[in-house]
C-alpha positions as CSV (number, residue, x, y, z in Angstrom):
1,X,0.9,-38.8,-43.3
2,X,3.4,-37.0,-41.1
3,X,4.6,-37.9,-37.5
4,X,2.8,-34.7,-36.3
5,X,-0.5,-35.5,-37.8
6,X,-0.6,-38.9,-36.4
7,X,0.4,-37.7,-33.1
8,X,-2.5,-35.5,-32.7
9,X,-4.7,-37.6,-34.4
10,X,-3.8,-39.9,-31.6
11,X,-4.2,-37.0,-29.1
12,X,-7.7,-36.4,-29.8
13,X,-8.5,-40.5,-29.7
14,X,-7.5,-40.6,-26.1
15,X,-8.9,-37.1,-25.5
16,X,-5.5,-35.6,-24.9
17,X,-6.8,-32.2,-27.5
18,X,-4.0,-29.4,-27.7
19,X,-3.8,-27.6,-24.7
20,X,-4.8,-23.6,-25.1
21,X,-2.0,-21.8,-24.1
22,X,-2.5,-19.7,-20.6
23,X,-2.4,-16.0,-20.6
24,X,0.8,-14.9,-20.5
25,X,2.2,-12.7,-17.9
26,X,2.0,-8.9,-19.0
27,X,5.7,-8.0,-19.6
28,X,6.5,-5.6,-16.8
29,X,8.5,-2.8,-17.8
30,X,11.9,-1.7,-16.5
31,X,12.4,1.7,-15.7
32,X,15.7,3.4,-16.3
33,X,16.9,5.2,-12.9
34,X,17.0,8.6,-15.1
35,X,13.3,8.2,-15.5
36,X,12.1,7.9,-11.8
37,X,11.8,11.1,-10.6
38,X,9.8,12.1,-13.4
39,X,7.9,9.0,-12.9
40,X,7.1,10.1,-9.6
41,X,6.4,13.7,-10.4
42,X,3.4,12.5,-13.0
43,X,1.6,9.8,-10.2
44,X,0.2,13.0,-8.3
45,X,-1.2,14.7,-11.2
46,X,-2.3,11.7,-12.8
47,X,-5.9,11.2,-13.4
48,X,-7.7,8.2,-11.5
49,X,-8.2,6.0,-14.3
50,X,-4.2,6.7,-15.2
51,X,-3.0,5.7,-12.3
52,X,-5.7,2.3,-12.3
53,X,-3.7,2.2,-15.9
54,X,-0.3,2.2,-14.5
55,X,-1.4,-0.1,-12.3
56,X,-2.0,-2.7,-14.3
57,X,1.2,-2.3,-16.9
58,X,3.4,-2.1,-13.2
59,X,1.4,-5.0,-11.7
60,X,-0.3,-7.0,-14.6
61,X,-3.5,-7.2,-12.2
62,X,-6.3,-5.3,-11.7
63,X,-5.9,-2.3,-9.0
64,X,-7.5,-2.7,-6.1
65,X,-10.2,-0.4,-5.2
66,X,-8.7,1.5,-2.7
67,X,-8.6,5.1,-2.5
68,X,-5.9,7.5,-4.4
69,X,-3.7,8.2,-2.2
70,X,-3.1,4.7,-1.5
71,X,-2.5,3.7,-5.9
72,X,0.2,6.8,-5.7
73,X,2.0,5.4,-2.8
74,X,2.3,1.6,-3.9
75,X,3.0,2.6,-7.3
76,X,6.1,5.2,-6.3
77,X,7.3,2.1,-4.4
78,X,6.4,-0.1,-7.4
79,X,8.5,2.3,-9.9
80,X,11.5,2.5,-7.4
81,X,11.2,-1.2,-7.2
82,X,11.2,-1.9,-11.0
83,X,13.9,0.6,-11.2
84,X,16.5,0.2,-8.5
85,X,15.6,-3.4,-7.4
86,X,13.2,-4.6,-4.4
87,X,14.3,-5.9,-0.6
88,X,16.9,-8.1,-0.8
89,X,15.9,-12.1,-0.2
90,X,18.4,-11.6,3.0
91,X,15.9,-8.8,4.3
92,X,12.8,-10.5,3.6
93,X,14.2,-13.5,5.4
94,X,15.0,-11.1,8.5
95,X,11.8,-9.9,8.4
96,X,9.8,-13.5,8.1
97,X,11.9,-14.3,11.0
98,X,11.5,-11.1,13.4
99,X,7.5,-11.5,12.0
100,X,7.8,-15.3,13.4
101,X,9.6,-14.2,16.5
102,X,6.4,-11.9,18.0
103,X,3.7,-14.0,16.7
104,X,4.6,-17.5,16.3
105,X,4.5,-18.0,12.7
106,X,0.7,-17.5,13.0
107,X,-0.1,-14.6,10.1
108,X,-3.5,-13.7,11.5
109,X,-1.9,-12.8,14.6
110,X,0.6,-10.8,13.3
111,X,-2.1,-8.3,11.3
112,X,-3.8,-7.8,14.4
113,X,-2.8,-4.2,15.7
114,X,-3.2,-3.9,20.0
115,X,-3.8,-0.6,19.8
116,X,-6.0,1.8,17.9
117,X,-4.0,4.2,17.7
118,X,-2.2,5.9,14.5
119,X,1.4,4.1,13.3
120,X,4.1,6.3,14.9
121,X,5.6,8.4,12.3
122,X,1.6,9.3,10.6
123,X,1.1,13.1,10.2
124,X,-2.4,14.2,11.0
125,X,-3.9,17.1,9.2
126,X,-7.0,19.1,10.3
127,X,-7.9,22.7,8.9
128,X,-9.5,25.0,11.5
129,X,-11.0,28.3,10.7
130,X,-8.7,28.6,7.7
131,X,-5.4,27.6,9.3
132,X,-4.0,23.9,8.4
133,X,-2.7,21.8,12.0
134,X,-0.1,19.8,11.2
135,X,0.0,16.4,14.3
136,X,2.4,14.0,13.9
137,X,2.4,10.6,15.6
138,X,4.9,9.3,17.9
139,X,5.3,6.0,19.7
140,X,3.8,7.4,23.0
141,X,2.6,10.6,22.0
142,X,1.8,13.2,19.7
143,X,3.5,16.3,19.0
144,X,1.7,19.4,18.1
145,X,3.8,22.8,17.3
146,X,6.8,21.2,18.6
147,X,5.1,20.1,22.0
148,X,4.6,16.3,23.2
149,X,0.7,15.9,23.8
150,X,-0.6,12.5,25.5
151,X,-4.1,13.0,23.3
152,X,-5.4,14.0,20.5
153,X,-8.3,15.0,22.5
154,X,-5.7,17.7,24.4
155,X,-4.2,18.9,20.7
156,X,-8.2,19.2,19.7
157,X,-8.7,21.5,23.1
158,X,-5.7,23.7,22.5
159,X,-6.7,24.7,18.9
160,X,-10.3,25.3,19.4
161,X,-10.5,26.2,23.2
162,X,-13.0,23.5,23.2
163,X,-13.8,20.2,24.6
164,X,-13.3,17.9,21.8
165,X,-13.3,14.6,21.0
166,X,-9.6,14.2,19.6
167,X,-10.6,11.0,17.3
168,X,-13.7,13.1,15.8
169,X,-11.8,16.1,15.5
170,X,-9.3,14.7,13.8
171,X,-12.0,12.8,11.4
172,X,-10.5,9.1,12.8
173,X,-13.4,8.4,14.9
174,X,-14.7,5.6,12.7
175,X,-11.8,3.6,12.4
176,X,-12.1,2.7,16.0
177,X,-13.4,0.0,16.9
178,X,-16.3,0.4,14.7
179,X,-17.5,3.3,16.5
């Protein structure tokens, strides 16, 4: 009888069976710089279930199920990641540290926004009577055609010529609060 034989005769005496190997990781795929762009060209005329695809050879998990803009924008980053190389360990450091620095270390603190309103830099798009407004968000106000506004209800008022509500007219009103 050979060595290996005895030794897993052995192993199944003392209920030591071979061990199933685990899953492996999906290999993710590198992506040459030359291909990005193109990359990136095909994620907004992808089909749904293409991007959920590309999802899961970029990630090797299942998507999540949140909407499609939301797949196209992690998965640009993902691609550009893959291809040029993610945040440096220095930068994530920085960022752990400036995170730790307003909250204390405490994570549920630190996804807990103190305002309601819009990250500064969001565009907010509403089509009126067949003409697209275009409201971007800054840190202390928004600017409409070029013009700082204090609300959204004020932008709302000087498109329609109506008393609006700027969080309805801007179709944000039930991400308040849980209005």
């Amino acid at each position: 009888m050979t060595r290996a034989s005895t030794s897993a005769r052995k192993n199944r005496r003392s209920g030591q069976g071979a061990v199933a190997p685990a899953d492996p990781m999906p290999a993710i795929p590198t992506i040459p710089p030359a291909n990005v762009l193109a990359r990136l060209a095909a994620l907004q005329t992808a089909t749904a279930p293409e991007l959920r695809q590309q999802w899961r050879n970029l990630f090797g998990t299942e998507p999540p199920p949140y909407n499609r803009r939301f797949l196209e924008s992690r998965l640009a980053y993902r691609v550009q990641e893959l291809s040029f190389g993610g945040l440096k360990p220095e930068t994530i450091e920085r960022l752990e540290a400036l995170g730790e620095q307003l909250d204390g270390g405490n994570i549920t603190v630190r996804r807990i926004r103190h305002d309601d309103k819009p990250i500064a830099g969001t565009r907010l798009l509403r089509e009126y009577q067949g003409v697209e407004h275009c409201v971007t968000v800054l840190r202390d106000v928004y600017e409409y055609e070029g013009r700082p506004y204090k609300s959204l209800s004020a932008i709302a008022r000087a498109i329609t010529g109506t008393r609006w509500n700027g969080w309805t007219f801007f179709g944000l009103k039930h991400q308040r609060g849980g209005a």
